[in-house]
C-alpha angles and dihedrals in degrees: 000000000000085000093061094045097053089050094046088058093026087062097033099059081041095055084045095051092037083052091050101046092041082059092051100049095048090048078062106254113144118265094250093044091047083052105052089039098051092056090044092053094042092046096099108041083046097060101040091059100053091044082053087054102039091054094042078064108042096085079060102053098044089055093203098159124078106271099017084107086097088051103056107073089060092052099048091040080052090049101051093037086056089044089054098043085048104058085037095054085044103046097018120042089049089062100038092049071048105056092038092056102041116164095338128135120231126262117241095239077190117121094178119114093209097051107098094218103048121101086239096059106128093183091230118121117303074215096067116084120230106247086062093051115098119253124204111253114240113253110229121241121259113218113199130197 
């Protein structure tokens, strides 16, 4: 149960700061910099969530009514397992997105022909509507003997 409490946050605030970083990079920001900027800019939500949860399960942990005794052990295994994915989403994730990516350029994620930065963009006027646009004309294939 606590495990599956600490993965559920943990990617949670992943996904978010993957998310965040991958923005950044296809805006055209470097992936270092993507990188740096994307923990920077997570930091807080981040944060915020794990101290929520930390303190939802401190009564737990603390185990301060009688019976709670059985209790305890979750809340402080909960506790320690959202400390750890923490750090890890914070001063890990940014390195490893890092390393993968390397020196690449992203990639345009854009399919419309009248985005400039989308592998489609035929330069023509966005005013001119498609069907009057020239296509280029299929070659025909050579067969050799």
């Amino acid at each position: 149960m606590g495990s599956i409490m600490c993965i559920g946050v943990s990617v949670s605030n992943s996904v978010m700061m993957i998310t965040f970083m991958n923005d950044r990079w296809q805006e055209g920001s470097s992936v270092k910099e993507s990188a740096i900027k994307g923990a920077a800019g997570r930091l807080r939500p981040i944060l915020m969530t794990a101290c929520a949860m930390v303190l939802g399960m401190l009564p737990m942990a603390l185990a301060l009514e009688e019976g709670s005794q059985m209790q305890a052990p979750l809340g402080r295994a909960v506790i320690g397992g959202l400390v750890a994915s923490t750090l890890s989403t914070l001063l890990v994730l940014p390195a490893v997105f890092s390393l993968l990516l390397g020196n690449r350029k992203p990639v345009p994620t854009s399919i419309d022909p009248d985005d400039p930065l989308s592998n489609l963009y035929d330069g023509g006027d966005p005013s001119v509507p498609m069907e009057q646009v020239s296509q280029p004309k299929p070659t025909p294939l050579e067969l050799k003997p």
